[in-house]
C-alpha positions as CSV (number, residue, x, y, z in Angstrom):
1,X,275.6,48.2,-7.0
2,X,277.3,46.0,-9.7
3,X,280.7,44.8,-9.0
4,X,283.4,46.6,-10.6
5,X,286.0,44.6,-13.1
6,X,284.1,41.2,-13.3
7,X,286.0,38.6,-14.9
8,X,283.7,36.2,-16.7
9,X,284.3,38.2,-19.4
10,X,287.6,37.6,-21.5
11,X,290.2,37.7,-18.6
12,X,293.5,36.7,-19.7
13,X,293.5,39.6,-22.3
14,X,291.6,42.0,-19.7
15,X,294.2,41.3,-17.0
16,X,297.0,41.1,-19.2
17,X,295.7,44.6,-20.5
18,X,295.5,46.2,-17.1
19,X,299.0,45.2,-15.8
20,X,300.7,46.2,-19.4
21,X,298.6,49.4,-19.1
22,X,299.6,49.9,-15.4
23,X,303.5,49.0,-16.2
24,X,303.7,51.0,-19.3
25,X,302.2,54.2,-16.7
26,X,304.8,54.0,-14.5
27,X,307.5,54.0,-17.1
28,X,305.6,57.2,-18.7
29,X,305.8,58.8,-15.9
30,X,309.2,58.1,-15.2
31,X,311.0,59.2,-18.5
32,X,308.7,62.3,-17.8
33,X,310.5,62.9,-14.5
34,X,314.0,62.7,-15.9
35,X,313.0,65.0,-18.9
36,X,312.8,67.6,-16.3
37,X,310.5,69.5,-18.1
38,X,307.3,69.1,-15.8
39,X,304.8,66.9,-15.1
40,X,301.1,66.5,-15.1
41,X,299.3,67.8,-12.1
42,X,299.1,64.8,-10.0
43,X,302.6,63.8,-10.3
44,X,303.8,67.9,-9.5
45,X,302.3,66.8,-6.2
46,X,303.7,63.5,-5.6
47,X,307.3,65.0,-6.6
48,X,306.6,67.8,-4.2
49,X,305.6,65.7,-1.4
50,X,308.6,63.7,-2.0
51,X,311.1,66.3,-1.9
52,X,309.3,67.7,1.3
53,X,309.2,64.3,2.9
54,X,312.7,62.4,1.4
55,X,310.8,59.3,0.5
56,X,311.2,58.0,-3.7
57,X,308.3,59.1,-5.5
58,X,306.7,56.1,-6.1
59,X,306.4,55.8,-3.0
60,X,304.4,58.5,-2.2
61,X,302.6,57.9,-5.4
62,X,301.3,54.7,-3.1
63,X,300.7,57.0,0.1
64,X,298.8,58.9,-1.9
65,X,297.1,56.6,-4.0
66,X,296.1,54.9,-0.7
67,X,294.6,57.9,1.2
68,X,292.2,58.9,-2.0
69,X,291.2,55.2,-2.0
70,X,290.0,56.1,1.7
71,X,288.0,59.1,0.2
72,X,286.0,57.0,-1.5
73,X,284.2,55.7,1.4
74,X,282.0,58.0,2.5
75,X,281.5,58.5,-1.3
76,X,280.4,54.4,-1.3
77,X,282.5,53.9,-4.2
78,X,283.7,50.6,-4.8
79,X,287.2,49.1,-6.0
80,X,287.8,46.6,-8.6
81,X,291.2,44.7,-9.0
82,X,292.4,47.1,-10.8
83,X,291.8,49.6,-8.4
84,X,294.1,48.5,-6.1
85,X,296.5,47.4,-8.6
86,X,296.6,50.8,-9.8
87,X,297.8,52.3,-6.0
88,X,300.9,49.1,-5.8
89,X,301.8,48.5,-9.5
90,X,302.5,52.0,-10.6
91,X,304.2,53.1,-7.7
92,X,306.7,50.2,-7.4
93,X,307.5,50.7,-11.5
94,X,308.3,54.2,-11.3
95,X,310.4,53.9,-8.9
96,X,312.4,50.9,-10.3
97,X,312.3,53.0,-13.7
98,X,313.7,55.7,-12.3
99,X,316.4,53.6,-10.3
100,X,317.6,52.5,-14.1
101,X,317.4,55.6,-16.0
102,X,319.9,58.0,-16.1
103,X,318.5,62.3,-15.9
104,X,317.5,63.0,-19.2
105,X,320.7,64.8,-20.6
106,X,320.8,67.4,-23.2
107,X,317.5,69.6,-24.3
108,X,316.8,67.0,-27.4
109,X,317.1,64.1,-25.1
110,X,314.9,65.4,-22.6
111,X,312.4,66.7,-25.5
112,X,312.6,63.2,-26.4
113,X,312.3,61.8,-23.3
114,X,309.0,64.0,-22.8
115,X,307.1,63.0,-26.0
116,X,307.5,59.4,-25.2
117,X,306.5,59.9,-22.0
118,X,303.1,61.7,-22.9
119,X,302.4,58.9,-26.0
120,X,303.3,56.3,-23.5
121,X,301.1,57.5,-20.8
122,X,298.1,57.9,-23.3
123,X,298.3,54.8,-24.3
124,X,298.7,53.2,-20.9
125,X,295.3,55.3,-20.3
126,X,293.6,53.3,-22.6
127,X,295.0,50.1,-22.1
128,X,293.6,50.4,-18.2
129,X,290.5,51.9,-19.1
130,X,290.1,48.9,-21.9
131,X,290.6,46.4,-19.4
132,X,287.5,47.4,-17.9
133,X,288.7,46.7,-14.3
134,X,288.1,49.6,-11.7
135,X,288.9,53.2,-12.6
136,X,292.0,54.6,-10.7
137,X,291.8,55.5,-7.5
138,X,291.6,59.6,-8.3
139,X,289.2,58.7,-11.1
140,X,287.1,57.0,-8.8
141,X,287.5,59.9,-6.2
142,X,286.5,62.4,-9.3
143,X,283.3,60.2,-10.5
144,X,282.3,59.2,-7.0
145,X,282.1,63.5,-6.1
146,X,280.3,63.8,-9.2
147,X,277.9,60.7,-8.5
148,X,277.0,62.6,-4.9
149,X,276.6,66.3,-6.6
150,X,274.6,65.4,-9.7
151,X,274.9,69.2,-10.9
152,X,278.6,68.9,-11.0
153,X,280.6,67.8,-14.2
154,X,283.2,65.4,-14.2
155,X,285.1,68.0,-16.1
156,X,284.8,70.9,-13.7
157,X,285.5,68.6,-10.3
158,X,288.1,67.3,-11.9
159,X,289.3,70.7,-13.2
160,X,289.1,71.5,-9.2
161,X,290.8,68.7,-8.2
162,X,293.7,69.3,-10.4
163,X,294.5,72.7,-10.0
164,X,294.3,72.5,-6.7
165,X,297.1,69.3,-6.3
166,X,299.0,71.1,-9.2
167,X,299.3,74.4,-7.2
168,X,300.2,72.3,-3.4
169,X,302.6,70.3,-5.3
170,X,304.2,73.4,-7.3
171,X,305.0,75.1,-4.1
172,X,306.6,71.8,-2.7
173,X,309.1,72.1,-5.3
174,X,307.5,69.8,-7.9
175,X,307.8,70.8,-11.8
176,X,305.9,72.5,-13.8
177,X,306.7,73.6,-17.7
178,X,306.3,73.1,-20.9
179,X,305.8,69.7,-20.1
180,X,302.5,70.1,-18.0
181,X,301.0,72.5,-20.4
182,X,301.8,69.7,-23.2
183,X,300.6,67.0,-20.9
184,X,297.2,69.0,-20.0
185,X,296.7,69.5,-24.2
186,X,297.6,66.0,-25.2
187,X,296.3,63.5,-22.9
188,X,292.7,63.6,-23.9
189,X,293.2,63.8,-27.8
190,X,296.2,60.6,-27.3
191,X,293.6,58.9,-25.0
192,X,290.7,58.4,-27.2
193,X,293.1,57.4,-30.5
194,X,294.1,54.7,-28.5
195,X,291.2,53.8,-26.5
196,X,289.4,52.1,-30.2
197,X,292.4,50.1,-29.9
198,X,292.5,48.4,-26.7
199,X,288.8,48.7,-25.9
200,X,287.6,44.9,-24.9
201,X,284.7,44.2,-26.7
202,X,281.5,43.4,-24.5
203,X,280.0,40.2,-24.7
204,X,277.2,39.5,-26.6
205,X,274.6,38.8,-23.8
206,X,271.8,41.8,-22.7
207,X,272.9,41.8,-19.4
208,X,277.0,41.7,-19.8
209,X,278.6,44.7,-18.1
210,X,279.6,47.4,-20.8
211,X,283.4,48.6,-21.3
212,X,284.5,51.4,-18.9
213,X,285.0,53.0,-22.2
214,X,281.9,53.0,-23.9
215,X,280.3,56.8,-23.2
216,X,282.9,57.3,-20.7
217,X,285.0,60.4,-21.4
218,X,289.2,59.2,-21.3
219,X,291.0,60.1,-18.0
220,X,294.2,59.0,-17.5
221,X,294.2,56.4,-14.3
222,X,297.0,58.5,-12.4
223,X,299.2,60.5,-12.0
């Protein structure tokens, strides 16, 4: 098996790519949280979890982050840097985010606070997924399923996967509204505008890895 996010190719722009991406995902998913108007299906969990346990959310966002990662091994799927970086960097900015923001107000603030949250978090998606450095650790756990069932789709297994956390995490108390409905319409479309932006172009050699985006269909890294 290859090694996941080599860096022989273009890394200062690569890992400056990855930790922007990660940074601007946890802020995302912050001014989502304090819009109060719900939350895509992984973080409906986290919040849930959170209020169940008391510990912040970003937190748990590392707990759990941490305990896919272990999924992945009888899956033999491997982590790249930004892999790991993923589980530590957007846990510890959410929770610093949320530590400076106030709650999002009145019902135009919070509207507000939701579209830039969404925007944001697509184009954190393709900033990670540009950098070309490990897919997220509940990407990996969806491609690495897929990769043992070859009649499965990424789209139905993640589908599963999904519903499943959103449903757990909605009856932990996490949100879900308008907000997760325009999260779950928006992502993909906002994902591949901005993955032609920050996609790193692969060297010129035959044998050079290609970009995590080229034929890849745009998941967000996590949430």
């Amino acid at each position: 098996m290859a090694l996941i996010g080599n860096l022989r190719h273009r890394p200062v722009r690569r890992l400056i790519q990855l930790y922007v991406g990660l940074v601007l995902y946890g802020v995302s998913m912050a001014l989502m949280i304090r819009s109060g108007l719900g939350l895509n299906p992984w973080d409906v969990f986290h919040q849930g979890l959170s209020e169940l346990t008391g510990l912040s959310f970003g937190t748990v966002t590392i707990i759990v982050g941490t305990l896919v990662l272990l999924l992945w091994i009888p899956l033999r799927q491997r982590p790249g840097l930004g892999t790991v970086s993923n589980v530590v960097v957007i846990g510890l900015v959410v929770d610093a985010t949320l530590a400076l923001m106030p709650d999002g107000g009145p019902l135009a603030s919070r509207i507000a606070l939701l579209i830039t949250g969404i925007v944001g978090n697509g184009a954190a998606t393709a900033l990670y997924l540009g950098a070309n450095l490990g897919p997220g650790p509940r990407d990996g756990l969806m491609t690495g399923m897929v990769a043992r069932r070859p009649g499965l789709s990424v789209r139905l297994v993640r589908t599963a996967i999904e519903v499943t956390v959103l449903a757990l995490g909605w009856l932990l108390g996490g949100t879900v509204g308008v907000g997760t409905v325009a999260y779950a319409l928006a992502i993909g479309p906002l994902a591949q505008l901005f993955i032609p932006l920050f996609a790193v172009p692969a060297p010129s050699r035959p044998d050079a890895v290609r970009p995590a985006t080229e034929g890849v269909e745009p998941v967000a890294p996590t949430g």
